[in-house]
C-alpha positions as CSV (number, residue, x, y, z in Angstrom):
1,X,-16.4,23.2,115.8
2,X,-16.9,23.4,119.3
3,X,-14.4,26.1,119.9
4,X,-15.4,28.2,116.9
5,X,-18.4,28.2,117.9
6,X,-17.6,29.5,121.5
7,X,-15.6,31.4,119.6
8,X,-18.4,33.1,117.6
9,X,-20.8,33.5,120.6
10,X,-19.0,35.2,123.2
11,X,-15.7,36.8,121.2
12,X,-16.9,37.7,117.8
13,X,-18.6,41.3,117.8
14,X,-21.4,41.6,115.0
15,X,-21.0,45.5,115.3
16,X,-17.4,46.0,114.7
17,X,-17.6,43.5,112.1
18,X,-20.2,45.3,110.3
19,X,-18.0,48.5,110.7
20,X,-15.3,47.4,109.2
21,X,-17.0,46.0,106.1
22,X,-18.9,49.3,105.6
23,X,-15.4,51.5,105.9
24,X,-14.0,48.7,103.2
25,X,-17.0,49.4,101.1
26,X,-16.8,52.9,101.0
27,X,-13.6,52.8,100.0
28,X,-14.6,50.1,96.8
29,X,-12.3,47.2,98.4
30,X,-11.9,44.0,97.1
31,X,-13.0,41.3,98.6
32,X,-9.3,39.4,98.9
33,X,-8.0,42.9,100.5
34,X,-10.7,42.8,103.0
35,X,-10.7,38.8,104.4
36,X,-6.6,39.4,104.1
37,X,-6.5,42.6,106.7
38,X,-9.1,40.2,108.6
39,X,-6.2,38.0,108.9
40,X,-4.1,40.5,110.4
41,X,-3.7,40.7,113.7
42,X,-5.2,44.5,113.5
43,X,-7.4,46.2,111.7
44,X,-7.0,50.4,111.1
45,X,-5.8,50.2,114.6
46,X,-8.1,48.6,116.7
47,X,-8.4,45.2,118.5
48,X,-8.4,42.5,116.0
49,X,-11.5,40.7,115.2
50,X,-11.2,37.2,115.5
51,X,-10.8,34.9,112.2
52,X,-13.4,32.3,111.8
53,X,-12.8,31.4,108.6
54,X,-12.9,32.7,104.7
55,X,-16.9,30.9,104.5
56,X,-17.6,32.2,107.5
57,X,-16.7,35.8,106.8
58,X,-17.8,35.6,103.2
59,X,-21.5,34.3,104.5
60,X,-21.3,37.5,106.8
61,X,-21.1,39.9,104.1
62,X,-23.2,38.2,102.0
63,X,-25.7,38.4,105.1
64,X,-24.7,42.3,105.1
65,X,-25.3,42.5,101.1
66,X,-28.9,40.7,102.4
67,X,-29.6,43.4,104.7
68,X,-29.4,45.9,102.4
69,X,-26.0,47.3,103.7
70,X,-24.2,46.7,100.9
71,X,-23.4,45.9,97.5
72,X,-21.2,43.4,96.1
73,X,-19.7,44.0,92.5
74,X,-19.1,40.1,91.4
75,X,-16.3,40.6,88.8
76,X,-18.2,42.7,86.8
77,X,-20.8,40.3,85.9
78,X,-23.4,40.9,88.4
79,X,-24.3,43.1,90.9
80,X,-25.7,41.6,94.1
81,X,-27.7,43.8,96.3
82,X,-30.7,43.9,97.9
83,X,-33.9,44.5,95.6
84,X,-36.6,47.7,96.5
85,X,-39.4,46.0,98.8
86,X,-37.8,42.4,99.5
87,X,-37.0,41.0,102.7
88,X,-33.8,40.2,104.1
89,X,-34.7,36.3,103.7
90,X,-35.8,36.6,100.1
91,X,-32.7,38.5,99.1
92,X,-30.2,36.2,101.0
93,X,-31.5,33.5,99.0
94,X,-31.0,34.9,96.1
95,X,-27.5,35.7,96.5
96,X,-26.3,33.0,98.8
97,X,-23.7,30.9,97.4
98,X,-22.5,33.4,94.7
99,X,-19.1,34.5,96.2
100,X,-15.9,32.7,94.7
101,X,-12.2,32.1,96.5
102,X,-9.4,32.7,95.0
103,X,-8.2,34.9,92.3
104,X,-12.0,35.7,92.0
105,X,-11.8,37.3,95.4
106,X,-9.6,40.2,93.9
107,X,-12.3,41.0,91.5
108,X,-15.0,41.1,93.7
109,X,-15.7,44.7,95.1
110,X,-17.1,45.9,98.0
111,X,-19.8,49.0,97.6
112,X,-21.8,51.2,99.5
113,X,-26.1,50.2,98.1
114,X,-27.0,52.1,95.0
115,X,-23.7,51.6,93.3
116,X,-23.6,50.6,89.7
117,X,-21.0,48.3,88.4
118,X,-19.2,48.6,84.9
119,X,-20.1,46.0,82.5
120,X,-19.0,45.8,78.9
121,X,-20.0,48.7,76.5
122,X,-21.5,51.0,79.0
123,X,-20.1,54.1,79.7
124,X,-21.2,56.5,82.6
125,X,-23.5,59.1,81.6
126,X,-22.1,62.8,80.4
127,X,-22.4,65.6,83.2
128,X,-24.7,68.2,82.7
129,X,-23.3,71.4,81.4
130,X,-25.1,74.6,82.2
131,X,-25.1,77.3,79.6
132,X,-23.3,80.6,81.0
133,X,-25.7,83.0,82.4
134,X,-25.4,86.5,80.0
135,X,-25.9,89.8,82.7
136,X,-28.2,92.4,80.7
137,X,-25.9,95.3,79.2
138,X,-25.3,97.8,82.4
139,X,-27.2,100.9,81.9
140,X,-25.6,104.3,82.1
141,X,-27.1,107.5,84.4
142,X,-30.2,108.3,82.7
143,X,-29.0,107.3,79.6
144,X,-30.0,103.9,77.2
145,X,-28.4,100.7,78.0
146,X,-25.1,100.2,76.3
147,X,-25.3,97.5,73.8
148,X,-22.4,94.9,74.5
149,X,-23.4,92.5,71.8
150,X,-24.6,93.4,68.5
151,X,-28.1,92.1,68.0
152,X,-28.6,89.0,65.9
153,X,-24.9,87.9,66.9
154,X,-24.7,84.8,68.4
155,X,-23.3,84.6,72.0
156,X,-20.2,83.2,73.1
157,X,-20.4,79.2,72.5
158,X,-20.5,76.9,75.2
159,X,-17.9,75.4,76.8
160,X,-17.1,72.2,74.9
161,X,-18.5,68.6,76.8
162,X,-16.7,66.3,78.3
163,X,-15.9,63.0,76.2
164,X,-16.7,60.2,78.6
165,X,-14.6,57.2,78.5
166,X,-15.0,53.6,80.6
167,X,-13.9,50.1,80.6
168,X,-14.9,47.1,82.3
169,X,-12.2,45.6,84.7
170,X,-8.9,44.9,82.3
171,X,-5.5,44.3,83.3
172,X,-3.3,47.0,83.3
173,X,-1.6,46.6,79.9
174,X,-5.4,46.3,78.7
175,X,-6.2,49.1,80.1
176,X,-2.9,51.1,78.9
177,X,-4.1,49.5,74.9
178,X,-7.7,51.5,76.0
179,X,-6.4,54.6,76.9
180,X,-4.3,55.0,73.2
181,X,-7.6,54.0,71.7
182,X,-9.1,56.9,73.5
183,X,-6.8,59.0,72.2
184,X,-5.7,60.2,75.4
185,X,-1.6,61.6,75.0
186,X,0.6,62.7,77.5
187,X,-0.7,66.6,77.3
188,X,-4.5,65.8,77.6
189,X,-6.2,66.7,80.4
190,X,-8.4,64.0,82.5
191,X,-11.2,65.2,85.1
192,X,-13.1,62.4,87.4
193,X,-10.5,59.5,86.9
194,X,-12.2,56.7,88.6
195,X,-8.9,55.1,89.9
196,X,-9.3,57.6,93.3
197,X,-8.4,60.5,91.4
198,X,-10.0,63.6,90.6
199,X,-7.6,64.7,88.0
200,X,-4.4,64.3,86.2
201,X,-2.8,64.1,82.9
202,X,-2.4,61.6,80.3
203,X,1.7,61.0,81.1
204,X,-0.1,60.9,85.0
205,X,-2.6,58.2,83.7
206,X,-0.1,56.0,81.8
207,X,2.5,56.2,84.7
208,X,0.1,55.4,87.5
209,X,-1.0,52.3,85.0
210,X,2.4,51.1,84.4
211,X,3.0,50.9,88.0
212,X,-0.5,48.6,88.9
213,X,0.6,45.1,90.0
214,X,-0.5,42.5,87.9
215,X,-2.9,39.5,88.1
216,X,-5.7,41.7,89.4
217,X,-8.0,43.2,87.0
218,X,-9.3,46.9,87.4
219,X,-12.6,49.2,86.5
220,X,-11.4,52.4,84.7
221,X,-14.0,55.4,83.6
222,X,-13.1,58.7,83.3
223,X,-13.7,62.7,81.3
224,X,-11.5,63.4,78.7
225,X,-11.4,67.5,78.3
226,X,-12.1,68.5,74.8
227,X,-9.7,70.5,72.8
């Protein structure tokens, strides 16, 4: 104890710790993926931070989730953050305590505050589609304006929406059963795929699936274009 503690004290750096946690949460980490490169002895190139344990770097971020630094998906059961208007004490202990070990490590995610996690049955809201802006009809040299459209005719409909489609975390031959319920084939175009991907096709979808290692669960939402 002694030497963890001298350790702690004149080794450990609060700052780069923090750093590191924020760059993991901004990129949705799990929580095993970020005490494991902890482990290693460095991390995205710099000097190491030293190790002082899994509950002693999980009481860290759960004092960075405290601080309002954070966000902690916990499996998809509960989001811990800090509340509008608490302190730091009130909020750390609320959520002191909650973090698992183990397998429930890969299934708790690091976020960046404000983040909303998945949870069963709710799907992300639909984006907001603008209605195409019709120019006025162009008007000749001292002439009348030349009617494009006829009057009463209906203008050109819009573009069809988006068909949002989510799932709480799933393994990936869970998630491969969603997608066919979705109606998604190998021709349909996805926008906004929530697995780091802006975009990519159903045979892209099913592919990168097929290839996600298994025993760890994962969130999937994403825009299925429209025919």
């Amino acid at each position: 104890m002694a030497i963890q503690a001298k350790i702690e004290n004149e080794l450990f750096v609060s700052e780069d710790f923090e750093e590191v946690t924020l760059t993991h949460a901004t990129a949705s980490s799990s929580l095993a993926k970020f005490i494991g490169e902890l482990q290693e002895p460095t991390i995205g190139g710099k000097h190491c931070l030293p190790w002082l344990g899994e509950v002693a770097a999980k009481e860290k971020v759960l004092h960075l989730c405290a601080a309002g630094k954070l966000a902690i998906n916990l499996r998809g059961l509960e989001l811990l953050q800090a509340q509008p208007g608490e302190t730091e004490d009130a909020a750390w202990m609320r959520i002191k305590g909650k973090l698992g070990s183990g397998k429930e490590l890969e299934q708790t995610i690091l976020l960046m505050p404000g983040a909303t996690p998945l949870s069963g049955g709710t799907l992300p809201p639909p984006p907001h589609v603008v209605s195409p802006v019709i120019p006025p009809p162009p008007v000749p040299p001292g002439g009348t304006p030349v009617e494009i459209f006829v009057p009463g005719k209906p203008g050109p409909p819009p573009p069809p929406k988006p068909q949002p489609c989510g799932t709480p975390p799933k393994t990936p031959m869970n998630l491969l059963g969603e997608v066919e319920k979705w109606g998604i084939s190998a021709a349909t175009n996805l926008t906004n795929v929530n697995i780091n991907a802006s975009q990519m096709t159903g045979a892209q979808l099913t592919e990168l699936l097929k290839k996600l290692p298994d025993g760890v669960t994962y969130s999937l939402n994403l825009d299925k274009e429209m025919p």
